[in-house]
Each structure stands twice: as structure tokens, then as C-alpha cells.
N, C-alpha and C positions, 0 to 999 in steps of 0.2 A: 682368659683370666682377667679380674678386674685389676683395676687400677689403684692407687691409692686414694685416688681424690673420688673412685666411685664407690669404694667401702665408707670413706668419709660420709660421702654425701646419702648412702641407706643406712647408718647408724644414727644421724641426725635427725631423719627422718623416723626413725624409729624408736627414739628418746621423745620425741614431740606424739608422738603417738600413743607407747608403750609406758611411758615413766613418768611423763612431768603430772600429771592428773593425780598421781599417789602422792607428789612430793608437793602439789598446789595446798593442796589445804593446811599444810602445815607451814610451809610457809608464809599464807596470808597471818597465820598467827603470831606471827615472829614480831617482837618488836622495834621494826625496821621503817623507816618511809616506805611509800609504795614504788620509790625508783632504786630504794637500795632492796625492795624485794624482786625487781623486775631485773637489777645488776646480779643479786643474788642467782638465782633462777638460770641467768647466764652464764656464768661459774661454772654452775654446776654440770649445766650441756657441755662447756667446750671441757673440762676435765673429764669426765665419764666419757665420751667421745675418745680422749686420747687414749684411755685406762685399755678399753674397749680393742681399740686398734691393735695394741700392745700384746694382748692375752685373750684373742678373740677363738682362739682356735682350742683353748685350755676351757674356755666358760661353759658351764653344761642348761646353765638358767641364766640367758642373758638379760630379763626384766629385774630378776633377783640382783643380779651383779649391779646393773646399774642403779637399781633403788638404792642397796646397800651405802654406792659410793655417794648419794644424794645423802641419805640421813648423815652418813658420817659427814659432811661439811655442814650439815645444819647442826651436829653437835659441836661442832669447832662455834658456831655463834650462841652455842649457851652454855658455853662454859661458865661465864659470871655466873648463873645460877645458881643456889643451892641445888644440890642433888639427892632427893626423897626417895629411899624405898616406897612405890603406890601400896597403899593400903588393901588394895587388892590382889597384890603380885601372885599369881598360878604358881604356888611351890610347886607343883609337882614337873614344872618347865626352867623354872628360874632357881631354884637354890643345887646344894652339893649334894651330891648322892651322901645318904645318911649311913651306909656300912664303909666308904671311901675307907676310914683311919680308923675304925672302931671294929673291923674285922681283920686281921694280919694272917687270916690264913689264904686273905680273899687272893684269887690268880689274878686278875686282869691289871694288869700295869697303869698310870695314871694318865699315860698316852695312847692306851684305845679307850679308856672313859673320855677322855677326852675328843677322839676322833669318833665315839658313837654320839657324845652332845653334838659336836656339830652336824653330824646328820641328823641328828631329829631338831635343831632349829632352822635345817634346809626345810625338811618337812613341814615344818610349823608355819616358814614363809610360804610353803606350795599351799598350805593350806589357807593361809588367810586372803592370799590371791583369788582364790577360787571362790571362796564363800563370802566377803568383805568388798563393800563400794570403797572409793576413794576415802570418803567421806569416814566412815566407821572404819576403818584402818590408821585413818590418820589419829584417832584418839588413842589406838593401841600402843603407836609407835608413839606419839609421845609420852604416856602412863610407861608402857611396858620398857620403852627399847630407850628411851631419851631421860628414864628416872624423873620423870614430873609427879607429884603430887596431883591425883582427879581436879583437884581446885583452881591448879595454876594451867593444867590440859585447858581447863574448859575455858578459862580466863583467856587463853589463849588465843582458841578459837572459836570465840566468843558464842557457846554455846552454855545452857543453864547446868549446872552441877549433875542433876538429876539426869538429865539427858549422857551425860558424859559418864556419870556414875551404870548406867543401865547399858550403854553400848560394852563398857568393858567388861561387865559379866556377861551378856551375851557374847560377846566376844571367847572370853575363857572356856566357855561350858562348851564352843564350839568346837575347840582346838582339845579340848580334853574327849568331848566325844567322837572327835575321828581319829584322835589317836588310840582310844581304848577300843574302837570298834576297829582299825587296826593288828593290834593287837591280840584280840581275840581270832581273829580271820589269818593271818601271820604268823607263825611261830616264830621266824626270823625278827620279825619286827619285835616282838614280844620281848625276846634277848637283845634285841636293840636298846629299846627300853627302860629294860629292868637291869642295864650297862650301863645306861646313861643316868639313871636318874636313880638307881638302888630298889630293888625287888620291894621294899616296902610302899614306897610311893606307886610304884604300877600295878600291886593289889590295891592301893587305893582311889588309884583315877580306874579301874575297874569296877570297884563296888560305886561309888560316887555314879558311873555311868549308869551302873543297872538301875540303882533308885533313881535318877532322874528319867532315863527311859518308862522306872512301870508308873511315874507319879505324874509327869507333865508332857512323854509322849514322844520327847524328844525337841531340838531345838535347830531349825532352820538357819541356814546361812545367811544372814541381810544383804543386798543387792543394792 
């Protein structure tokens, strides 16, 4: 059986491996000196390291776990920020299920909507892992998950508008096409879904998929 100091020593390794590449480019954007991003950076390792220790046997996506606990201390350093709904936000991932209060006959309590959102934004993280370089994730997270306006994303990380405005629809159109082709292949998923996010929205990331499947072909994960 390992030791403490030999779990220590393969999680560190595997933060340096698995996680800081997601959490680098967003950091470089930060506006930090380059020793309070390189203090930052270290933060982050020896906290996610202890988190890790703690609850290693409970975590079922240990990259997910440990990104998670990286962005949440880069949102601690932008709190002075205003906080923009992006211009672009995926309703059909980011707002309330639309029948939630507006149906009272509906059965599902507000505590499994709630525990099927966070399973489809587990999914949404497996998904952007798989199909997303460091690089075009770090725009997502900070538009999507960090409430940055496209302008101040890209100001950030010193990328042109354009470029930042174009990774996050590719971005979207990605995560709505493997969730709706999900969906359709799924019927459990399907009710997942239409749990989380209200029967109306997952008829419509359904049609949305099928036009853009017969019109453009479909849309490949960036790498």
C-alpha cells in the first residue's frame, strides 16, 4: 500500500501533466506580473494536491476535479471584475429549465433538476476535454464559466475579437452536437436532458442539430 508522501508525489506529477496546460493559458491572461502568475500557478498545485488527497477515493474525473479547483481560485482573482452575461451564452446549457415554475403539475422536484444539471455539465466538461486544445477551452472558460464578455476573453489573452468570437461558436455548436446526438442514440440521456434543461430546449438543440448537420455537415472538435 502506498504511502502518503507516495500519493503525494503521483498527484503532483499528475497536475504537472494532466491539468496545468488547461489552466496555463488562462492564466497567462490574468493581469498579474509574471511572478505573481508563476506564485499563482503554485497555489493552485499545492491546493488541488491537498483537495485531491482528501477525497481521492470519492472523485470519479480526477482531471475534471482538479481543473475545476484551478478555475475556481482564478475566479477568486477576478472578482474586481464586472461580471457580463457573454453575448453568446448556449441557453440551451446555461439558463433555467423554462417549464421549472410555469408548470405546477410538473413531478420532478427541484433537487433532481437540479442533480440532472449537474450531470449534463459533468458531460459538457467530458466533452470539451475530448474535442478542445488547451488553447480553445481556455476561451470557453473564461466567456462561458468565468462570465467574461468575448472582448475582455480576448483582451485577455491577447487574442483578436474575431478569433475569440469564432472558437466560441465552434465551441457551442460542438457541445450541442454531441449532446443532441446523445440524445437521440439515448433515451435515458434524452430524459436527462429534457430534466435538466426543460422538454422545450432539447426539442430545440434537436432541430438546431439536424439543420446544421443537413446544411454544413457537421462540425469537428479543434485539437
Amino acid at each position: 500500500m502506498k504511502d502518503l508522501g507516495q500519493r503525494q508525489a503521483e498527484l503532483y506529477e499528475f497536475w504537472d501533466r494532466e491539468v496545468v496546460l488547461r489552466l496555463r493559458p488562462i492564466i497567462q491572461g490574468l493581469s498579474l506580473t509574471e511572478d505573481e502568475k508563476t506564485d499563482l500557478i503554485e497555489d493552485i498545485r499545492h491546493h488541488t494536491v491537498k483537495k485531491v488527497l482528501r477525497r481521492q477515493h470519492e472523485i470519479e474525473n480526477m482531471r475534471a476535479f482538479a481543473t475545476r479547483i484551478g478555475i475556481n481560485f482564478i475566479k477568486d482573482r477576478l472578482t474586481q471584475h464586472t461580471r457580463r452575461v457573454p453575448t453568446d451564452d448556449p441557453d440551451c446549457l446555461d439558463s433555467e429549465p423554462t417549464d421549472a415554475e410555469d408548470c405546477p403539475e410538473r413531478l420532478a422536484t427541484q433537487e433532481e433538476i437540479a442533480r440532472a444539471r449537474r450531470d449534463i455539465y459533468e458531460l459538457i466538461k467530458s466533452i470539451r476535454f475530448e474535442a478542445l486544445s488547451a488553447e480553445w477551452d481556455a476561451v470557453f472558460t473564461l466567456v462561458y464559466e468565468l462570465h467574461l464578455s468575448m472582448r475582455e476573453a480576448a483582451k485577455r489573452l491577447g487574442l483578436p475579437f474575431a478569433t475569440v468570437q469564432y472558437r466560441m461558436k465552434c465551441t457551442v455548436e460542438i457541445i450541442r452536437e454531441r449532446l443532441a446526438k446523445l440524445a437521440r442514440e439515448d433515451s435515458a440521456m434524452r430524459e436527462e436532458i429534457a430534466l435538466a434543461f426543460g422538454e422545450e430546449r432539447l426539442e430545440s438543440l434537436l432541430r438546431e442539430d439536424t439543420h446544421h448537420q443537413t446544411h454544413k455537415g457537421g462540425t469537428k472538435g479543434p485539437r
